[in-house]
N, C-alpha and C positions, 0 to 999 in steps of 0.2 A: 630603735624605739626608745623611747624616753618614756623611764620609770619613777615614779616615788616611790622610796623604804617606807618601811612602819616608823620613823621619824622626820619621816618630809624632803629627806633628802632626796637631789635629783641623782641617776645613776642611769646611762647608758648604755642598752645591750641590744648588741646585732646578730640577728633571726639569718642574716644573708649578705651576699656581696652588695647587692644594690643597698641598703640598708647601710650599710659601712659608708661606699663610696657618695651617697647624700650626706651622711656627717662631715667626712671630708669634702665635699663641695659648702656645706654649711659653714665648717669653719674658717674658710680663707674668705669666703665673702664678705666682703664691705661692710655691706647693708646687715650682718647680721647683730642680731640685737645683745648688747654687751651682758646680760642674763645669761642667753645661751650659750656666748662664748664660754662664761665663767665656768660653767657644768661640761664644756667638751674641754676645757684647759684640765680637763680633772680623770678624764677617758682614758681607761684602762690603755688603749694604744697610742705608741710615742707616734707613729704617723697623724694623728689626730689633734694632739698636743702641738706639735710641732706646726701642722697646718694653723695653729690657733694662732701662734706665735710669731706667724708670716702675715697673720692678717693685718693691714696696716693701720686700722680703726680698733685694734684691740689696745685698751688702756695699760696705763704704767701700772698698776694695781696686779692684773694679771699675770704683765710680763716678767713683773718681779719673781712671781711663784714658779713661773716657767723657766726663769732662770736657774733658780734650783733643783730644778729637774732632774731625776735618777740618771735619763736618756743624756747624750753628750748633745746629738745631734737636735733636740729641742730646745737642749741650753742654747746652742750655737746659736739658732734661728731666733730669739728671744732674744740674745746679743746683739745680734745686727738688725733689729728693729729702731725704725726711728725716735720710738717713743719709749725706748728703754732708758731708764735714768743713766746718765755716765756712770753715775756711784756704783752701782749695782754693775757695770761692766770692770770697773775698777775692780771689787772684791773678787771679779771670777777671773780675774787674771792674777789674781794672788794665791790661785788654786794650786795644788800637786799634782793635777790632773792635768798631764802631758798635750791630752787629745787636744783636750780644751783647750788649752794656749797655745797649742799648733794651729787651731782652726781659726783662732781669733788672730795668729800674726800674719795667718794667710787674705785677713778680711780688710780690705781698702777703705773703706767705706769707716775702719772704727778710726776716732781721732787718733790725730800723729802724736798726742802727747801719750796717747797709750800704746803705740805702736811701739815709740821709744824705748817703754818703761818694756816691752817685749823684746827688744832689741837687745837690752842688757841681762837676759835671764841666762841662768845658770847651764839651762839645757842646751847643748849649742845646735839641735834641730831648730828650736824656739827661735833663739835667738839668729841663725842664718834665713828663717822664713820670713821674721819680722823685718828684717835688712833688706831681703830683696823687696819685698813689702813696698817697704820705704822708697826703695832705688826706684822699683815703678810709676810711684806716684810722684815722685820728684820730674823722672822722665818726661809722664803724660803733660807734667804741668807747667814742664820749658815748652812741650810742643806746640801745646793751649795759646803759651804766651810770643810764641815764636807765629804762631800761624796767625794770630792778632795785630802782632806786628806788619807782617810781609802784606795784610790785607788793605 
């Protein structure tokens, strides 16, 4: 249920499980209106944050804040949105937080120029996940251009 404080502010609190799992349907959808994204990007639980940060129509405004998220697994999801600025992926990969640059050298999908810059990190988890990383997306994309050929 969506509450106003005695300052206007919106705050969300759930009475029950269906109650929850409508927020979480609320904030992965589409359609929903970039208002009430803003107010569940702000919800007490990281499942809900995290759904906000999967949604594909959720603005770079947002996902900036989600980026900085306490939750690892919100940042993550925040990272691999399409409408995440690079910048802002760039700085969470200059983080200290292992989780985080593990999850982000496991992630295909973030540019290769960052993948790189994972590739050379200190931690040599980081840096071996970023590599195979790499190695896969090189793979997939001799096979892309191999089966382009032969066709």
């Amino acid at each position: 249920m969506l509450d106003l404080n005695y300052r206007g502010e919106a705050k969300v609190t759930y009475y029950n499980q269906s109650e929850f799992l409508a927020c979480y349907l609320v904030a992965g959808n589409p359609k929903t209106p970039i208002k009430t994204l803003a107010i569940l990007a702000r919800d007490v639980s990281p499942k809900i944050r995290r759904r906000v940060a999967e949604n594909p129509n959720v603005p770079a405004k947002i996902l900036l804040e989600l980026i900085e998220d306490s939750d690892i697994d919100v940042q993550l999801s925040a990272a691999e949105n399409a409408n995440t600025p690079t910048e802002a992926i760039e700085l969470l990969i200059l983080t200290d937080n292992l989780d985080v640059c593990y999850g982000l050298a496991q992630n295909p999908a973030l540019p290769a120029p960052l993948l790189h810059i994972l590739a050379s990190n200190e931690n040599p988890y980081v840096c071996s996940r970023a590599q195979k990383t790499l190695m896969r997306l090189k793979e997939s994309s001799s096979r892309i251009s191999g089966d382009i050929i032969s066709f």
